[in-house]
C-alpha positions as CSV (number, residue, x, y, z in Angstrom):
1,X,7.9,-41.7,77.4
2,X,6.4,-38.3,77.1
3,X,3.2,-38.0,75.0
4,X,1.7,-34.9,72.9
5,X,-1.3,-33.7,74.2
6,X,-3.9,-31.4,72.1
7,X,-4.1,-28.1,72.9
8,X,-5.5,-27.2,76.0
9,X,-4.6,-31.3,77.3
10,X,-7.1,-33.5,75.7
11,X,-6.2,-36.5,73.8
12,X,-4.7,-35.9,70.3
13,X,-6.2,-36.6,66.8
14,X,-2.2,-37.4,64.9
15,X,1.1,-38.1,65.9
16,X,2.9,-36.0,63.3
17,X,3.7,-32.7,64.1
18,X,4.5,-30.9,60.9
19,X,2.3,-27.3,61.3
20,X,2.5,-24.6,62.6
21,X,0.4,-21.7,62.6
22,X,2.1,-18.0,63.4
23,X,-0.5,-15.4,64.9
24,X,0.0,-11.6,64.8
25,X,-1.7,-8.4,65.4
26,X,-2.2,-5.5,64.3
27,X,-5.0,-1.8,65.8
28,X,-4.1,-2.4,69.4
29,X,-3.4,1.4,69.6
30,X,-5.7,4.2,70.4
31,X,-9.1,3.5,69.9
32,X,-9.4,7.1,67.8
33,X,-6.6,5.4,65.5
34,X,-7.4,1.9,65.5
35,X,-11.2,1.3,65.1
36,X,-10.6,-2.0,64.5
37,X,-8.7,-5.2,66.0
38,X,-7.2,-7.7,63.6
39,X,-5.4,-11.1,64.8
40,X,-4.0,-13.0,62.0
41,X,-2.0,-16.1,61.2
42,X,-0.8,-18.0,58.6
43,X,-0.6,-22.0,58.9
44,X,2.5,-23.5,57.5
45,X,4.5,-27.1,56.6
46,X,7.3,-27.1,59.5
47,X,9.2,-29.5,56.9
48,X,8.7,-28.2,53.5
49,X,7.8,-24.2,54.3
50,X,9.2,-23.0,57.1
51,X,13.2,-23.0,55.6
52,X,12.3,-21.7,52.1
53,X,9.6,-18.8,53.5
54,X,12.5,-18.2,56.6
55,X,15.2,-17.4,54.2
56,X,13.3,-15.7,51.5
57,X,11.7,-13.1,53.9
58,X,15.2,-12.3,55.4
59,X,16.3,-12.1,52.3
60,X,13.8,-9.2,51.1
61,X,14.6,-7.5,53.6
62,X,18.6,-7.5,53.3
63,X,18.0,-6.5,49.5
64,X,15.9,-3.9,50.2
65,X,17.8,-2.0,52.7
66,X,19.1,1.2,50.9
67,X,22.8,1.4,50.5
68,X,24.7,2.9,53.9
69,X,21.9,2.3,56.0
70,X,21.5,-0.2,59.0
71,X,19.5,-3.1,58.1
72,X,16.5,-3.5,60.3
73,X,15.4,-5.7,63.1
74,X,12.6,-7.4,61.1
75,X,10.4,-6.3,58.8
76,X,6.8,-4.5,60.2
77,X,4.2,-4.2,57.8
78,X,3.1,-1.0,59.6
79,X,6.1,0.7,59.6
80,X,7.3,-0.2,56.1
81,X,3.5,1.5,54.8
82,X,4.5,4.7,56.3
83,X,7.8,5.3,56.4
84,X,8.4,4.6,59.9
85,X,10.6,3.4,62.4
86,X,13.1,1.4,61.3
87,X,12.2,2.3,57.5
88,X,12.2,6.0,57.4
89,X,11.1,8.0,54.7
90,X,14.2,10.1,53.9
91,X,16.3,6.8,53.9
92,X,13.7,4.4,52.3
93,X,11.9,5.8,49.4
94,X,8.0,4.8,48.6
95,X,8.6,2.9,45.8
96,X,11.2,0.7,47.6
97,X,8.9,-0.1,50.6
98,X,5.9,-0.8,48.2
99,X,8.0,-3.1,46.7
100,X,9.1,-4.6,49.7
101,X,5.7,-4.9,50.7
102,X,4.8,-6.8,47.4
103,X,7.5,-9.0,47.8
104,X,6.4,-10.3,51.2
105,X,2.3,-10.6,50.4
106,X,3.5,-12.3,47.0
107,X,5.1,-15.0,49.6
108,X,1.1,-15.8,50.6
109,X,-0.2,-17.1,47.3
110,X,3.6,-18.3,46.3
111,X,3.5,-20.8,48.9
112,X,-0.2,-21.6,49.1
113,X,-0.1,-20.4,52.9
114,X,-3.6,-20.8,54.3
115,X,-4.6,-17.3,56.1
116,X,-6.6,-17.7,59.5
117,X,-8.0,-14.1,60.7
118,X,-10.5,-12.1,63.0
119,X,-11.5,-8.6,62.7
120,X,-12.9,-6.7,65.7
121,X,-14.8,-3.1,65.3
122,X,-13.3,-1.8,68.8
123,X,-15.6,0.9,68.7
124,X,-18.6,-1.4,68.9
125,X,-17.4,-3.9,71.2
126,X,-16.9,-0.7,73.6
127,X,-20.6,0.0,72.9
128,X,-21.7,-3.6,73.8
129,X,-19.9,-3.6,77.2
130,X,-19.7,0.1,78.6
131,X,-19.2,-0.4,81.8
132,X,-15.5,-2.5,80.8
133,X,-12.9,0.1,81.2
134,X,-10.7,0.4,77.6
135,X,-7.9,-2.1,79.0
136,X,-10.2,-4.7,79.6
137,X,-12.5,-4.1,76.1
138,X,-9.1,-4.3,74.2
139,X,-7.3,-7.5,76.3
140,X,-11.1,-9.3,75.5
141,X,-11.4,-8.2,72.0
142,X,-7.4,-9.3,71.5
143,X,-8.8,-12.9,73.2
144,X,-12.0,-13.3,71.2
145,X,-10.3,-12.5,68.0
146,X,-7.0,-15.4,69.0
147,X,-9.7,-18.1,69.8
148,X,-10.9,-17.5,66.9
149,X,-8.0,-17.8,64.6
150,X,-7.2,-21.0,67.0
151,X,-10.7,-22.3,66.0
152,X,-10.7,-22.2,62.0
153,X,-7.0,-23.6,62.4
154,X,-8.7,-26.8,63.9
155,X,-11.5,-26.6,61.5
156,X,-9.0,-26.1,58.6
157,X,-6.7,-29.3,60.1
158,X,-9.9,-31.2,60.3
159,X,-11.9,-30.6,57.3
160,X,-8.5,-30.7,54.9
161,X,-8.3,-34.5,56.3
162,X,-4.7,-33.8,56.8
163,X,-4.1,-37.5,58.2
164,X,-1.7,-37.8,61.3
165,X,-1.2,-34.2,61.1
166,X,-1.4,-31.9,64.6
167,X,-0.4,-28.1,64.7
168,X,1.6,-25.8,67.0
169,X,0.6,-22.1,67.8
170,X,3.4,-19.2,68.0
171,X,2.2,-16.0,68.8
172,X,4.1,-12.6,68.1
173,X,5.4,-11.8,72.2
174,X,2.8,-9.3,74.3
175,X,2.4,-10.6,77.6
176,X,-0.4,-7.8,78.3
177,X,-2.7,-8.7,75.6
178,X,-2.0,-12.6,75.8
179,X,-2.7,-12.8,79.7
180,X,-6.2,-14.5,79.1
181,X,-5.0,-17.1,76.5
182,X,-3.7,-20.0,79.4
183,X,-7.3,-19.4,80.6
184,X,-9.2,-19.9,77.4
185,X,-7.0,-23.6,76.9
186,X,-8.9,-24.6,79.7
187,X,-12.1,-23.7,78.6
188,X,-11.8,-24.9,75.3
189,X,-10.0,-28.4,76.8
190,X,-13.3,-29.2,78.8
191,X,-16.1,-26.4,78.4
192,X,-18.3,-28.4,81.1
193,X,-22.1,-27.0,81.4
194,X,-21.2,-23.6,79.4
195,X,-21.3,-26.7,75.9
196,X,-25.2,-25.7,76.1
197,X,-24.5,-22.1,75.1
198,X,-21.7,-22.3,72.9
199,X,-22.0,-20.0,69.8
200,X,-23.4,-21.7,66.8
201,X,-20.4,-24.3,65.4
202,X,-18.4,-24.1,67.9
203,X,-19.2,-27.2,69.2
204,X,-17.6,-28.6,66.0
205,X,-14.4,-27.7,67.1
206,X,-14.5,-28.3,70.4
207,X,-12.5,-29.8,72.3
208,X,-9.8,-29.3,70.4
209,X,-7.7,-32.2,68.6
210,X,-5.4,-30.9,66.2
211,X,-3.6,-28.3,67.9
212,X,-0.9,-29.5,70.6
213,X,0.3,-27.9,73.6
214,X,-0.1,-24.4,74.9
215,X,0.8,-21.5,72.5
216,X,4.1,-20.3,72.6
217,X,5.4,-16.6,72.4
218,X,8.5,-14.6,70.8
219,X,9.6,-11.8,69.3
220,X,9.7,-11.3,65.6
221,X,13.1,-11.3,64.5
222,X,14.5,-11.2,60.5
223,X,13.5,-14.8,59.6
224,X,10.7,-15.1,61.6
225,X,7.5,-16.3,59.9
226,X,5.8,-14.1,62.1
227,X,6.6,-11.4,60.1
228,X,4.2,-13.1,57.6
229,X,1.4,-13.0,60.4
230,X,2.5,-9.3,60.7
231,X,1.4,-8.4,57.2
232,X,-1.6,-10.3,56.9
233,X,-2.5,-8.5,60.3
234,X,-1.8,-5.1,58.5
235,X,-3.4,-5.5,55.3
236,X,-6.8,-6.7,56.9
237,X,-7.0,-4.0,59.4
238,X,-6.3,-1.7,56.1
239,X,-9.0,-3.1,54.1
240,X,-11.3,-3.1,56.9
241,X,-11.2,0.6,57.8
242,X,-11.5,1.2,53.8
243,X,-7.8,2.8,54.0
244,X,-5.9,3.9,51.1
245,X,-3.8,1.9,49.4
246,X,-5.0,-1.6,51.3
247,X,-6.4,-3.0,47.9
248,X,-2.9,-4.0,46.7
249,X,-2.2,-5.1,50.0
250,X,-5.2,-7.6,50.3
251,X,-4.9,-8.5,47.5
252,X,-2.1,-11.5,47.3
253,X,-4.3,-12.6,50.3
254,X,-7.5,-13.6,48.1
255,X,-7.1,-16.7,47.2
256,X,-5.5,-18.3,50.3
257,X,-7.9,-16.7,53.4
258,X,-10.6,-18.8,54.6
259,X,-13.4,-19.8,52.9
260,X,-17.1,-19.2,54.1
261,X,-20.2,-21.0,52.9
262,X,-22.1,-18.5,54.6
263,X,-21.1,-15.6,52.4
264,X,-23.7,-17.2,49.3
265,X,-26.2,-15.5,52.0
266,X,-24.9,-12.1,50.7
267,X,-25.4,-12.8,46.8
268,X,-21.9,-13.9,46.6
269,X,-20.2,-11.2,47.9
270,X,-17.2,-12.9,49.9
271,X,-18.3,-11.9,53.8
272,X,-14.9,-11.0,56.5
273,X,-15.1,-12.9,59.3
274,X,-15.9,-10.7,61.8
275,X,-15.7,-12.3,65.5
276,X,-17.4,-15.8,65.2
277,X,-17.0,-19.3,63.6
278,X,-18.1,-19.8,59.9
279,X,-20.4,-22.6,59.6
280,X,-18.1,-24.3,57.1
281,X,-15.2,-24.5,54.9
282,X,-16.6,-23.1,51.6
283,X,-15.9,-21.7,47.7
284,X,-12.7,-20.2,47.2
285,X,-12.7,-16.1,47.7
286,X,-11.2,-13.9,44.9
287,X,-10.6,-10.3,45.0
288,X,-11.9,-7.7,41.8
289,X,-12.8,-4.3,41.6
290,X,-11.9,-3.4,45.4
291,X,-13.7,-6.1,46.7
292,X,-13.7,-10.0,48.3
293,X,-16.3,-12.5,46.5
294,X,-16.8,-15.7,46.1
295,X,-15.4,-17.5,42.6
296,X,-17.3,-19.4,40.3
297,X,-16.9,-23.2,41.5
């Protein structure tokens, strides 16, 4: 008889395989146009969220598509904000795609769906390493900011004392950017003599326990919770570059992204996460007056 194994091979903490956690990205364009690199993903109950979220994002997006026009492939955050691609602006009016795009953040806090993310300033990691041509700055940025997300998935599996429970991984299909994944399962499955000079907490989490088998990949289709990835992804980015119009976008995100103890460093004022570990699981983050802190208790 077969038997799970965690991700990356090691033995498994839970038998029950009822999670899943659906990763997206968003700024993987030009560097002049996408300062900064956001992976996201959102952490759902295979058995009690997956059916309900599935049929309510496809849905939105039936009901929203204007009358005589084709109904799109799926629904992209990006495109949907600007009036794009499949949801062009003489078709699909600005108030119809803001609404759309309320409908599908509202689905975050609805549902009480945990939001795992890393933001990456692209024009700083290309600083740190000049001598990395672009390709390989953005394929390492992409990888640091997915180990990341895989790393406060474990922590959040752990630390939530979610008995029995393990977690699967989906990822939002780019073989380019995703080539470095299979290698960082190894790593992370047995880190040998590099343990000494792990970054601060991540021996915590390593090796991993809670998340089984390799990550797989596919394309975002119009029931896919990926799509759900896809705006968290979005909206970060947004915030992060101090875009127009990303408060409302951020905001149904509040109260569901992780939480940092380390952000009462900053007098309360709720800290993104940029590349690395938090040290813990923390106070719950709201979101006033254009910005993330931490709320009372």
């Amino acid at each position: 008889m077969s038997v799970l194994r965690a991700f990356g091979g090691g033995p498994l903490d839970g038998s029950k395989w009822v999670r899943v956690l659906y990763m997206d990205e968003s700024g993987i364009g030009k560097i002049e146009h996408d300062r900064f690199l956001v992976v996201a993903g959102v952490i759902i109950h295979a058995d009690t969220q997956w059916g309900p979220l599935a049929n309510r994002l496809d849905q939105y997006l039936s009901e929203a598509v204007p009358r005589g026009a084709p109904k799109p492939r799926c629904l992209h955050a990006k495109d949907i904000f600007h009036g794009s691609g499949e949801f062009p602006r003489e078709t699909w009016d600005q108030l119809r795609r803001n609404s759309l795009l309320s409908a599908i953040g509202g689905l975050v806090s609805e549902f009480n769906v945990p939001v795992v993310w890393s933001g990456i300033d692209r024009k700083e990691f290309a600083r740190r390493f000049p001598d990395n041509t672009p390709r390989v700055n953005l394929l390492d940025a992409y990888t640091v900011g997915a180990v990341s997300c895989f790393m406060q998935t474990e922590r959040y599996m752990r630390e939530k004392h979610l008995a029995g429970e393990v977690c699967s991984i989906l990822m939002e299909e780019n073989k380019e950017l995703q080539q470095r994944i299979p290698e960082m399962t190894a790593f992370m499955r047995d880190p040998g003599e590099a343990e000494q000079d792990l970054l601060p907490h991540w021996h915590e989490v390593m090796p991993l326990t809670k998340l089984i088998d390799n990550p797989s990949c596919q394309p975002k289709t119009g029931s896919s919770i990926l799509q759900l990835a896809d705006y968290c992804a979005f909206a970060i980015k947004r915030h992060l570059e101090g875009r127009a119009g990303s408060g409302r976008l951020v905001q149904p995100l509040a109260g569901d992204l992780m939480r940092y103890v380390d952000a009462r460093k900053n007098k309360g004022k709720a800290i993104w996460n940029p590349v690395h570990m938090p040290s813990a699981w923390g106070a719950p983050i709201k979101y006033e007056d254009g910005v993330f802190r931490l709320a009372e208790g």
